[in-house]
matplotlib code that plots the C-alpha trace (Angstrom):
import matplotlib.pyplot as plt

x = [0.4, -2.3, -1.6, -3.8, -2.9, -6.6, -8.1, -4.9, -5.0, -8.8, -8.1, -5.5, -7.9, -5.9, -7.5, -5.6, -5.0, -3.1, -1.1, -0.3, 0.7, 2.8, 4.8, 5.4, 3.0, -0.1, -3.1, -3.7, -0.7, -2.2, -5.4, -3.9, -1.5, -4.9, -7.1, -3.8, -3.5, 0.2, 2.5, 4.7, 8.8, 10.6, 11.0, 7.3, 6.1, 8.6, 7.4, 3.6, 4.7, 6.2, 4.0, 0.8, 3.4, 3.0, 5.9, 5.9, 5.8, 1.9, 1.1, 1.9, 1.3, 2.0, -0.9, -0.5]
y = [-11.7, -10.1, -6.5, -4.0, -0.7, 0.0, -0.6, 1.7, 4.3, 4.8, 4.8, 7.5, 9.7, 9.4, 8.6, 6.7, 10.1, 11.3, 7.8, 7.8, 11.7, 10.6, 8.0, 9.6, 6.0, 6.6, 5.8, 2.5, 1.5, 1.9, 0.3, -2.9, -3.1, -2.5, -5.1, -7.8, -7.3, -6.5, -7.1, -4.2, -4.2, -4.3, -0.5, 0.0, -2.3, -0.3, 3.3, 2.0, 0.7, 4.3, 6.4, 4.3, 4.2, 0.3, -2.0, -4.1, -7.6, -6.1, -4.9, -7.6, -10.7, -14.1, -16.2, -19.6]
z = [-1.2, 0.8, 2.3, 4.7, 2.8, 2.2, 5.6, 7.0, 3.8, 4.8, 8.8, 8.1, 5.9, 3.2, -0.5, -3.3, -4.9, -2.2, -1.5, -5.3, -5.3, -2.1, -2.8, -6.6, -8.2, -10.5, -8.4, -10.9, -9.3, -5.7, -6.4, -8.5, -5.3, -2.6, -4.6, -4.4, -8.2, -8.1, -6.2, -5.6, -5.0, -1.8, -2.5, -2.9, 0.1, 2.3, 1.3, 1.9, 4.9, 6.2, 5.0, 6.9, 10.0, 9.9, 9.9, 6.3, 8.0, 9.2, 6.1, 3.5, 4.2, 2.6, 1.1, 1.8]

ax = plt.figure().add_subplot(projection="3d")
ax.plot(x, y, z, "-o")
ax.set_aspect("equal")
plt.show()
């Protein structure tokens, strides 16, 4: 699964630090999901997805 929380994350100012501090996840956790090293659970994808203010289906996408 690809996802555009890096390209939004930056966009917003925001650094991993503060996404991780945020949504209460180490910041390994933040880059392993930004580098589509891990894919994170529903309840992950939809906390990413309301803190950068983007619905989910935009941010993760499906690899084919």
């Amino acid at each position: 699964m690809k996802n555009r929380i890096k390209e939004l994350r930056k966009a917003r100012g925001l650094r991993q630090e503060d996404v991780a501090r945020l949504l209460g996840v180490s910041r390994q956790t933040v880059i392993a999901v930004e580098n589509n090293k891990y894919d994170p659970t529903l309840a992950l994808a939809m906390h990413f997805a309301r803190l950068l203010e983007t619905p989910v289906e935009q941010l993760f996408t499906l690899e084919d």
